[in-house]
N, C-alpha and C positions, 0 to 999 in steps of 0.2 A: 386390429391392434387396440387393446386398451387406453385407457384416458393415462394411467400413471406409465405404460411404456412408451406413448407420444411426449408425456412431461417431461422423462429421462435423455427422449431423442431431442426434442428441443434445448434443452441444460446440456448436453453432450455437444449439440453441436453447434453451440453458441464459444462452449468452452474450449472448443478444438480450433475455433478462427481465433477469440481471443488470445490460444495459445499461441500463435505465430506472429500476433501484435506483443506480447508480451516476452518472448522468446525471447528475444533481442532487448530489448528495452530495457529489460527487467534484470537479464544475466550479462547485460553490457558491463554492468558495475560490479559485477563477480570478474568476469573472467580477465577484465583488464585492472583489477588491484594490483596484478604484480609490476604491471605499468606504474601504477598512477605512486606506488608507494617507492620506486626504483627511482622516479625521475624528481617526485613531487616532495616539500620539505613536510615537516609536520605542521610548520605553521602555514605555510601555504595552504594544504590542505585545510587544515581549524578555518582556516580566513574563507577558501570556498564552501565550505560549509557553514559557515555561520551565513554568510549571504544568501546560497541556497534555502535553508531553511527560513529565513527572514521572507524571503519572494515566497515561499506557501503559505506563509501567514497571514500575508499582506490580500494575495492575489484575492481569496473566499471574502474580507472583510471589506476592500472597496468595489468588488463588483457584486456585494448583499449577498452572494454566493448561487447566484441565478443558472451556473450552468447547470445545477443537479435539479432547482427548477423544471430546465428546461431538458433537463433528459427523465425527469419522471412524467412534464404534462403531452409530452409527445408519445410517452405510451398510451396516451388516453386518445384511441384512434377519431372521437370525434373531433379534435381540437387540428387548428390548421397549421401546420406547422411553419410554413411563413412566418403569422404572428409572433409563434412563441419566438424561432428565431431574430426578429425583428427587435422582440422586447430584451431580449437578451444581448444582442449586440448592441442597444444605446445604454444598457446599466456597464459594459466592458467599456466602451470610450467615458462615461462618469467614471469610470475606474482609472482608466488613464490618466486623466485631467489631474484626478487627488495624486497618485504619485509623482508626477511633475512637481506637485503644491510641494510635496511631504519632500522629496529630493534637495527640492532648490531651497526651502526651511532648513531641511541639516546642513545642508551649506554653510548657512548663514551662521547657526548657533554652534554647528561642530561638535549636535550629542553625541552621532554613532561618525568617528573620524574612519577607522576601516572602512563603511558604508561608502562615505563622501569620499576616499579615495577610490574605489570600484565603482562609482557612480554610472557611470557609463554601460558598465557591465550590468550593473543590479537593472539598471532600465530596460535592458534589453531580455535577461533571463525574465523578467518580470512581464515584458510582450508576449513574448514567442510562448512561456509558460502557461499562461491566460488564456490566450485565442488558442493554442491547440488543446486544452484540456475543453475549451466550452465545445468547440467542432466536434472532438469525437463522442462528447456526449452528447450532444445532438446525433451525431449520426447512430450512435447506439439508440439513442429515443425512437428513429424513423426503423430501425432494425436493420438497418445498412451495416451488420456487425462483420461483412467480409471486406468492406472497405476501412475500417477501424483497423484488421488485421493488418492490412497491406500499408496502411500508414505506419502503424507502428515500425514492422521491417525497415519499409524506408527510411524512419529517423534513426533505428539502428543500425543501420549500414552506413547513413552519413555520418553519424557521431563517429564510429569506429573509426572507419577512414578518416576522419579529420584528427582525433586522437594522437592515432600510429607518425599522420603529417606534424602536427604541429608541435606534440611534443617528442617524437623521439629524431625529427628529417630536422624540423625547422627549429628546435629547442627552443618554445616560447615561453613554457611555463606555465604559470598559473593564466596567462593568456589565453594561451593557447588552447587550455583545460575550459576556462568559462565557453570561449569562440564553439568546443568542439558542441557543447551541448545546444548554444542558440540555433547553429547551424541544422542541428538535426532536427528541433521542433521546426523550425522555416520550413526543412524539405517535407513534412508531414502534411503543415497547413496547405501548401503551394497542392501537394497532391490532394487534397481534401478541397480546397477553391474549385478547381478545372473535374475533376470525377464526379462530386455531385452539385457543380454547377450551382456554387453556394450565392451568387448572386439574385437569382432566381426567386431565394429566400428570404429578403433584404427590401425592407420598407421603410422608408426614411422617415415615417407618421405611422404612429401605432393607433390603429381607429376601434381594436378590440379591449377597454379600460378594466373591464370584467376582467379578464383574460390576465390581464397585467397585474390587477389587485391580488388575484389568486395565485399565481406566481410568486407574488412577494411573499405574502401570509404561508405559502410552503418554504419559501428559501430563507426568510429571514431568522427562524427560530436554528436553520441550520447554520449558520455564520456561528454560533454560539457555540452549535457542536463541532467545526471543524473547529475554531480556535481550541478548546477542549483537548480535541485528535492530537491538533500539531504540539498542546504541551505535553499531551504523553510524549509524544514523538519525540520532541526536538527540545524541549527545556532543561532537558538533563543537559545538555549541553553548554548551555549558558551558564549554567551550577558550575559546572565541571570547569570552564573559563573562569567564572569567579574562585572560586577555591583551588584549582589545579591551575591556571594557566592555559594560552590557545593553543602551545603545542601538546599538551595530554590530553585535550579536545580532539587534536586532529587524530592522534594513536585512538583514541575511544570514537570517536568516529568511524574508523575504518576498522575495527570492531562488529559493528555493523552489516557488514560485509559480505561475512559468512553466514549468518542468518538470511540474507538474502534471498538465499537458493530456497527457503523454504516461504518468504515473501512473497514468492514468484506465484508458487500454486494458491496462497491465498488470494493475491492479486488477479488472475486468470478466472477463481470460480467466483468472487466477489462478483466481481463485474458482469458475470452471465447469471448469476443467482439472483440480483436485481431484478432484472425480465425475465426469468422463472417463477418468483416471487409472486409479482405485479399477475403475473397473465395466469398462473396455476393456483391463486390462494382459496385457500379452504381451509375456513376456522377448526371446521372438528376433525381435519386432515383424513377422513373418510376411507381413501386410498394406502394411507401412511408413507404419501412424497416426503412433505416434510421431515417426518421423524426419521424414515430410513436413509435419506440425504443427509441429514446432520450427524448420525451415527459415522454411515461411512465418511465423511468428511473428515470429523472429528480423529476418527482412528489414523487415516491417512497423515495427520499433520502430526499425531504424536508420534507415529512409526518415524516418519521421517525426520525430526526435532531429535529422535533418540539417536539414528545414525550421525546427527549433524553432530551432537555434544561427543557422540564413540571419537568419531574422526577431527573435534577440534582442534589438535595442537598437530595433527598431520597436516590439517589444510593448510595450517598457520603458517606450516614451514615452507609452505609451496609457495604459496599468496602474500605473504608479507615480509618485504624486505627492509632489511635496517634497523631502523630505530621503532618499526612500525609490530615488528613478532610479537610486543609484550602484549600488544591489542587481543590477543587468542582469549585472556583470561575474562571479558566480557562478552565473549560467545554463548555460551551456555546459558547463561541469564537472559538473555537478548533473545533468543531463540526462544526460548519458553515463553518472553511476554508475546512473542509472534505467533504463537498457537492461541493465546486467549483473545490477540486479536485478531485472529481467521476466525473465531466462533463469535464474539461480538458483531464481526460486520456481519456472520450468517443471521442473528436474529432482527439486524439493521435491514436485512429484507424485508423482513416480515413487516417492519414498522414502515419503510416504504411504500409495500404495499395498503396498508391502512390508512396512507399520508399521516403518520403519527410523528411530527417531526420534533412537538416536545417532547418524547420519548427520549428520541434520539439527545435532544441537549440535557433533560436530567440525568441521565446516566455517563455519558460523557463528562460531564462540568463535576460531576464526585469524584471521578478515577482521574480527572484535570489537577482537584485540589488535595488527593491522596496525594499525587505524584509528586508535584511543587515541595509537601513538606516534607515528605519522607528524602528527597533529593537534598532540600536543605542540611535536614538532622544526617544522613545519612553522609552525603561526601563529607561532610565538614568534620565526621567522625573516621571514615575507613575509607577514602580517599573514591577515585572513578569507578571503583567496582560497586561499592555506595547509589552511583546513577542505575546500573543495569539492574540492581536489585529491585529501585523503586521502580523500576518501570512494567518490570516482571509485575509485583505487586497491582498496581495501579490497574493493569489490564485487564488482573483477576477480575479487579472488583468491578469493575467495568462490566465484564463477561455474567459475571455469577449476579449483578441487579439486572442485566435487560433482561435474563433469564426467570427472575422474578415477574417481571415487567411483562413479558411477552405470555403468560399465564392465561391475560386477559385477553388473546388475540387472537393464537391457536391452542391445540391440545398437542405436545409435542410426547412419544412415548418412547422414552429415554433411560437410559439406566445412569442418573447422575454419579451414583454412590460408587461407579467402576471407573467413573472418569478421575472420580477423585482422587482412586489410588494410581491412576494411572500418569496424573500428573505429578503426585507425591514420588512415582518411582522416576520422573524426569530432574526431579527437583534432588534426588540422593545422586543420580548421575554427574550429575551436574555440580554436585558436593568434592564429589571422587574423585574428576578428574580437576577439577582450583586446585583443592586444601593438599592432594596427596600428590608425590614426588610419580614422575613418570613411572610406571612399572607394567612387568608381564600382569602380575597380581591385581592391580587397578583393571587392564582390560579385560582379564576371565571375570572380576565382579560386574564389571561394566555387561558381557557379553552374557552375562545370566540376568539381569535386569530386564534386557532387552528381548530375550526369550519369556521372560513372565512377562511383558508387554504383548507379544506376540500369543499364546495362550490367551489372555485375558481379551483381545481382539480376534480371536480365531474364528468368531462368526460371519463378522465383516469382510474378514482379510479372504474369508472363503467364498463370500459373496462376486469379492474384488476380482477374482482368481476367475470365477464362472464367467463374470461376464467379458474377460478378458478372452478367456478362452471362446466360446462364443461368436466372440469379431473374427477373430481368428479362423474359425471354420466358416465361416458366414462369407468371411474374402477369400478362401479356397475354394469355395464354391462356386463363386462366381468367374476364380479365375480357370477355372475347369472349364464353365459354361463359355 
């Protein structure tokens, strides 16, 4: 077996446990919208979403942001990973200590009153959030990525179950909604404690100072770039509250929603493209991993981005009840910036592996202060649809500088000039079904679009097709034998 079919079986089957971590996790928030938007008001919603997104912001900025530290210095097999996890769990209780600080302050002054009446809650999503994203990247660090997978499930199956209990048995509410999610990171950590025996790991005097300094000098320049991240992410939202109000927050919010589904496979290859990254890099990509990985990637998320935008206002009608349907017209924009951030975090490997971590914060901190103002000029002018444009924008530009950036790192051998009509033909889809009245007429233009996508990918998709085909006969084989 060659070096680039071992890279492919490692990336494959990295991406096959993280799919069963992610399964659930990640389609938990697809497949129960019709729940959460039946039971839940829209302010309700707005209000748990602004708190959830508040806990990602917070969680990277008071704990220096040491878990990606400590899942990138644990792939460096000489390092013990005691330490790192040692160092890593006394920057998490400094992190605790400052929210207490920062809690019992709003108290006092009463800047964010929502905040300080959820207090209780934000405490808590802000624990359970924290210590299970540092564990499973640690346990991805140690390559224990079948027990990442098995946590995942478990917090998906407890969240669900606590969900269906407490808002539809016990009708708690927005209670019930916060409880369902602490509960399901709890059952993850609790499995993650007792399975790898995280004690074991746990030094209450860190005696490697080396070890610690280089940890920081990699994690600190990231604090910069995930705050970045979360204003793409989550600041349109805050726009959207100032100029719309919480409840066309909580409608564009769950907007979000349907995009998801195509969240999902970024999120899944992301996370195993890291440790592909790290252990397969090669600047002049000799083999051409790199390059024919980002191809099929790339194609994969636009094929699927185009069925998502064909079938928006179908899904719409299934998934969102109430006051919640107008949320469809934010799909199509939201989705596209989700394709430029599945290929941004692909070149966030590459920087990874170089430990290039000011890369990472230049290029994030531009498509940070794109997003902010075009969000400003933008709602203030054409209301919430305003948000999902700038964010679309913002990711481009994101995407299209590391791609500059990463120049200097590997050779990647790419056909951009096909991507870019290929995104332009997402971006008329996308036109067709907003601006124009439902019609047979919109779908036959829609479903010809989709076909010159298809053509225009026909190299890949045929790639896609062999090797699928391929497992296929490979487990008939075996099951003969």
């Amino acid at each position: 077996m060659n070096r680039k079919s071992v890279s492919y079986k490692y990336l494959g089957k990295n991406i096959g446990l993280l799919t069963v971590s992610n399964f659930g996790t990640k389609l938990l928030a697809f497949f129960l919208v019709p729940l959460y938007t039946a039971v839940l008001s829209t302010e309700a919603y707005g209000i748990y979403d602004l708190i959830n997104n508040t806990v990602l912001l917070l969680i990277p900025i008071l704990t220096i942001n040491i878990s990606e530290g400590a899942l990138r210095f644990c792939l460096d097999k000489n390092e013990n990973p005691k330490d790192i996890f040692s160092i890593a769990i006394q920057f998490h209780f400094i992190g605790f200590i400052c929210i207490l600080a920062l809690l019992g302050l709003n108290h006092v002054v009463l800047l964010f009153s929502t905040i300080d009446e959820y207090k209780g809650w934000f405490l808590l999503l802000y624990l359970s959030s924290s210590i299970y994203q540092l564990i499973s990247n640690f346990a991805r660090g140690i390559d224990d990525v079948l027990d990442v997978s098995i946590a995942g499930a478990l917090s998906s199956v407890a969240s669900i179950i606590c969900n269906i209990v407490f808002l539809l048995v016990l009708k708690w509410g927005l209670t019930g909604y916060f409880l369902s999610f602490v509960v399901g990171n709890l059952f993850a950590v609790l499995f993650f404690v007792f399975r790898l025996s995280l004690w074991k790991y746990v030094a209450f005097s860190v005696k490697n100072r080396q070890l610690q300094r280089e940890m920081v000098a990699y994690s600190v320049p990231m604090i910069l770039t995930t705050i970045s991240w979360w204003i793409n992410n989550a600041s349109d939202r805050y726009v959207v509250i100032a100029f719309c109000g919480i409840a066309i927050n909580g409608i564009y919010s769950v907007g979000y929603k349907i995009p998801s589904i195509l969240n999902v496979f970024q999120s899944i290859f992301n996370q195993a493209w890291v440790l592909s990254s790290v252990k397969e890099f090669d600047p002049e990509d000799k083999d051409g991993f790199f390059s024919e990985t980002y191809s099929t990637y790339n194609c994969l998320m636009v094929m699927v981005s185009s069925v998502i935008i064909f079938f928006t206002r179908f899904l719409a009608k299934i998934m969102y009840a109430k006051d919640f349907y107008g949320a469809w017209i934010y799909v199509p924009f939201l989705t596209i910036a989700i394709v430029f951030g599945a290929m941004s975090g692909y070149i966030g490997g590459i920087f990874s592996a170089v430990k290039n971590t000011k890369a990472f914060s230049l290029t994030v901190v531009i498509g940070a202060v794109v997003n902010v103002v075009l969000n400003i000029v933008m709602v203030n002018k054409i209301g919430a649809i305003g948000a999902a444009l700038a964010t679309m924008v913002s990711y481009f530009v994101v995407w299209q500088i590391r791609m500059l950036v990463a120049k200097k790192y590997v050779s990647l051998k790419i056909s951009l000039k096909r991507d870019y009509v290929a995104y332009l033909i997402l971006i008329i889809q996308s036109g067709l079904i907003i601006c124009l009245s439902e019609s047979i007429a919109i779908y036959i233009a829609m479903l010809i679009l989709f076909v010159l996508l298809f053509f225009i990918y026909r190299n890949e998709l045929m790639i896609i097709w062999r090797k699928i085909c391929g497992l296929i006969i490979k487990k008939d084989m075996r099951s003969d034998l």
